[in-house]
N, C-alpha and C positions, 0 to 999 in steps of 0.2 A: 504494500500500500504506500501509497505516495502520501506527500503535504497536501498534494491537490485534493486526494484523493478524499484523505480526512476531512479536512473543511468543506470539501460539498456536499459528504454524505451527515453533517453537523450544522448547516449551514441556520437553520433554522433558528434552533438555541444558542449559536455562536451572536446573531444578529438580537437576540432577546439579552442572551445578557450585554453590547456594547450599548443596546438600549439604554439598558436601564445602571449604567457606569458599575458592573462587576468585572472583576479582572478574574481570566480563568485561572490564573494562578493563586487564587483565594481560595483552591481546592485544600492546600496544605492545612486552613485554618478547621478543618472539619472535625479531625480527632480533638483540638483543643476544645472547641466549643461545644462536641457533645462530653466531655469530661466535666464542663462548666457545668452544661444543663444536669447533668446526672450528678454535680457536687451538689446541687441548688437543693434539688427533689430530695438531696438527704436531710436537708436542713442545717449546712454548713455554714458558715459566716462568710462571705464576700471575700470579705478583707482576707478572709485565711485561704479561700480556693486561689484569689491573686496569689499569695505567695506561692504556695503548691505549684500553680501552674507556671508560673514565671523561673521559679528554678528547676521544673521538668523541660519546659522548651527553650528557657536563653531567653526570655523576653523580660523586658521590667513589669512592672506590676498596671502599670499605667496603658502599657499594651494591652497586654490582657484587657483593661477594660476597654481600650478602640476596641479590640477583634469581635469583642461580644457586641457593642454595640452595631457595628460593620455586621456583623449577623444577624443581628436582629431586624435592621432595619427591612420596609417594607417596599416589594416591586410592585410595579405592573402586572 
């Protein structure tokens, strides 16, 4: 399979997400963010899933909060 090949047969979702400003390489944020959702449903504190998560992936703490909210938000 080709580049070409990919993006035609994707073309649809590729144009939904430039729509609506997600970058496909926002995939990476997937594991973090359902590790978020599934600290939350424990009943964990924010502040302590930030830490957790921040020294599992290398991110500061502050990240972690963009990524979730950057997840959260709402498309088209």
């Amino acid at each position: 399979m080709t580049i070409y090949d990919l993006l035609k047969d994707n073309v649809a979702i590729l144009r939904r997400f430039h729509k609506n400003g997600v970058a496909v390489d926002s995939i990476r944020f997937i594991p973090l963010y359902e590790e978020w959702e599934s600290m939350v449903a424990e009943g964990l504190k924010k502040q302590y899933i930030e830490q957790v998560l921040s020294e599992k992936y290398g991110y500061t703490a502050r990240y972690i909060r963009l990524v979730v909210k950057y997840m959260k938000e709402q498309v088209i």
